[in-house]
C-alpha angles and dihedrals in degrees: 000000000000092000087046084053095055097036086052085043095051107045083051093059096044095042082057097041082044089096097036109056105106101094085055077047108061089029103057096040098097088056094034085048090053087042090057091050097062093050081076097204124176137183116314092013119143113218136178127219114212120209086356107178127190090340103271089149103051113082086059095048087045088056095050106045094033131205096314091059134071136219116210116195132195128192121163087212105090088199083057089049094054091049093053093050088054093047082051099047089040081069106031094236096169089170087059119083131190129208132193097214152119119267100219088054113032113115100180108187111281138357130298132233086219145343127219127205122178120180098341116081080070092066103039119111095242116009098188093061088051084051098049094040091051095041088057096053087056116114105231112284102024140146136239130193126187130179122198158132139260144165119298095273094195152033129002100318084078086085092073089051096100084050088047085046089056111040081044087052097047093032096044105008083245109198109223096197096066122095096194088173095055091041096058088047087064120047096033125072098228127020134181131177102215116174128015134193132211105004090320106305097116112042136159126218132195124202133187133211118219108255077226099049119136101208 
C-alpha cells in the first residue's frame, strides 16, 4: 500500500508540475548536458530514458544516437507523458517513443546501449526495483547514468538536511527512504560517482554492465 501511496502521490504532483518545468529546466541543463556525455552514445545506438518528463532531455539523446538510432522514454504522469509526445510530434522525431509506465515494471522489446535517468530514480517508490529493472534491459556491456540528488553526506551542512527533506518531499515528492547510490552498487557491476553539485548533494553516476554479463 505504501508503494501504491507514493506512486499515487507521485503521478498528482507531477501531473500538476507538468505545465510548469521550464525553470528546472533551464536550471538543471548545464548538469543534464555533462550527464548525457558520459553516456557515451554513438550512431545507431538505442537508449532509454528513465522518468523522462516533458522531454527535456531528447533532443540531446536524438543528436547523439541520429537517425539510425532510437530513444525510448518512460514517465509514470500521464500529464508528463503527454507533454513529452507533443514535444516529440512538435518536432516530428519519428525515431523518439514515449511510454506512459512504471519504472520498476516497463519491458519495452529488446535491450538498450545505454539508459539515462535524471531526477527521477530519487522519487520513485522503490529505487532498487527501477535499477534492477533498467539494468536488465541493458545490452551487455551498457551504460547507465543517473543524476540525482541526496542528503548532504558530510560536514556541517548536515544540520539543513531535515529542511532539505522537507522542501524535496513538497517540491518532488523525494522519497527518503531510497539509497539510490547504494542501489546502483549493487546491482551493477561497476559503479563510479563522477561529478557532484553543492556540497554533494547533486551528484551523477555513472555504471557499467559486463559485456559478459549473463543477466
Amino acid at each position: 500500500m505504501a508503494t501504491d501511496e507514493h506512486l499515487a502521490r507521485s503521478r498528482a504532483v507531477w501531473d500538476r508540475k507538468s505545465d510548469r518545468y521550464g525553470m528546472s529546466e533551464r536550471d538543471f541543463e548545464p548538469i543534464r548536458e555533462t550527464a548525457m556525455d558520459y553516456l557515451e552514445l554513438g550512431a545507431g545506438d538505442r537508449v532509454l530514458d528513465v522518468g523522462c518528463g516533458p522531454g527535456v532531455n531528447f533532443e540531446r539523446l536524438r543528436s547523439d544516437v541520429g537517425e539510425s538510432g532510437s530513444v525510448v522514454a518512460v514517465d509514470y504522469s500521464p500529464e508528463m507523458v503527454a507533454n513529452a509526445r507533443e514535444r516529440v510530434d512538435r518536432h516530428g522525431w519519428e525515431n523518439v517513443e514515449v511510454l506512459c509506465a512504471d519504472a520498476t515494471e516497463v519491458d519495452p522489446d529488446g535491450e538498450f546501449d545505454a539508459a539515462m535517468a535524471s531526477l527521477s530514480m530519487a522519487v520513485m517508490p522503490d529505487a532498487r526495483r527501477a535499477v534492477e529493472n533498467v539494468y536488465r534491459l541493458l545490452a551487455p556491456g551498457g551504460t547507465f547514468v543517473v543524476f540525482d540528488l541526496r542528503r548532504v553526506q558530510t560536514g556541517p551542512a548536515r544540520v539543513f538536511n531535515p529542511l532539505l527533506w522537507r522542501f524535496l518531499r513538497w517540491y518532488a515528492n523525494w522519497n527518503p527512504e531510497n539509497d539510490v547510490l547504494e542501489a546502483l552498487r549493487t546491482v551493477s557491476d561497476e559503479t563510479d560517482v563522477v561529478e557532484t553539485y553543492a556540497a554533494g548533494v547533486g551528484y551523477t553516476v555513472r555504471c557499467r554492465k559486463r559485456p559478459d554479463s549473463g543477466e
